[in-house]
Residue, then its C-alpha position, 0 to 999 in steps of 0.5 A: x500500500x502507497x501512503x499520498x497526501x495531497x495538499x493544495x496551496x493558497x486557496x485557489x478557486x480551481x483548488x475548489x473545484x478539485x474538491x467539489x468534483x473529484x476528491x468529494x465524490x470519491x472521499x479522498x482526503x486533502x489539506x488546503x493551505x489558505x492565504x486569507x487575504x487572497x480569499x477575501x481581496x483584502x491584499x495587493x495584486x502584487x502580493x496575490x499568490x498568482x493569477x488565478x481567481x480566488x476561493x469564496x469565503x462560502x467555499x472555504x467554510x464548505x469546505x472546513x465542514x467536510x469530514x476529508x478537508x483539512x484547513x490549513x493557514x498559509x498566511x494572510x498576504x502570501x509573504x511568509x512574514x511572521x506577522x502574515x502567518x499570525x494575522x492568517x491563523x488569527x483568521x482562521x480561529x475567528x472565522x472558522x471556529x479553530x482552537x488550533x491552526x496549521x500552517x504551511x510556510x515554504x520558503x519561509x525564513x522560520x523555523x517551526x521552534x522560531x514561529x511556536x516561540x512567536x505564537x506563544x508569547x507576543x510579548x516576546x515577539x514584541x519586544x524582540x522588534x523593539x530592541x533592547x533599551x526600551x525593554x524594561x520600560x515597555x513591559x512596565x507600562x504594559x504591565x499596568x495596561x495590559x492591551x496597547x496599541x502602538x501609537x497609544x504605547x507611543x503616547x506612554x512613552x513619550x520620549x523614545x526614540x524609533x532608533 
């Protein structure tokens, strides 16, 4: 016996139709990685994942409710960019009812530890974009905060500098 699994990327409207017509009718499971932008039109024709016509959220939602599909995060624009995959799986759990979301990342600069580290602790990520001397001081205003954006953690702060 041959073991195949079949996954499709970035949410593609022929992608569905492969679904619809060939894998349902014959119960052949597939994983379908979804760039969530792309099925909403919320991202910039240069970072569309080709030419082709994307899924429909319906689809997608069709899709998520059959017993052989598996839906994965591909991220929201396509650019393998931590802040893309979190913002695809983010998506994903609100739109989709998930707990927990895969994600297929090719060519990405992270490594799964790398992206599970970003994932768990925010905070972390965060303060890894800021750099070290504003460290101590972003964590207390946060700490008396909790939630900020960052124009509003700017006014808190309001003699740092972006360099």
């Amino acid at each position: 016996m041959v073991n195949i699994v079949l996954s499709f990327d970035d949410g593609r409207h022929d992608n569905y139709e492969a679904y619809k017509n060939i894998l349902n009718p014959l119960n052949i499971p597939a994983t379908f990685n979804i760039t969530a932008g792309y099925v909403l039109n919320d991202i910039e024709k240069n970072d569309m994942p080709g030419p082709h016509k994307p899924m429909s959220i319906e689809e997608v939602a069709e899709m998520n409710e059959s017993s052989i599909c598996e839906i994965a995060g591909h991220g929201y624009t396509h650019d393998n960019t931590i802040k893309s995959l979190i913002k695809g799986v983010e998506w994903q759990r609100e739109n989709l009812g998930y707990d927990f979301v895969g994600i297929a990342s090719p060519h990405s600069e992270y490594d799964l530890k790398k992206l599970e580290e970003d994932i768990r602790c925010p905070l972390e990520y965060g303060l890894a974009i800021f750099g070290g001397k504003w460290k101590s001081r972003i964590i207390c205003v946060l700490a008396v905060n909790e939630k900020l954006r960052y124009s509003q953690l700017r006014k808190e702060m309001y003699n740092i500098t972006n360099h």
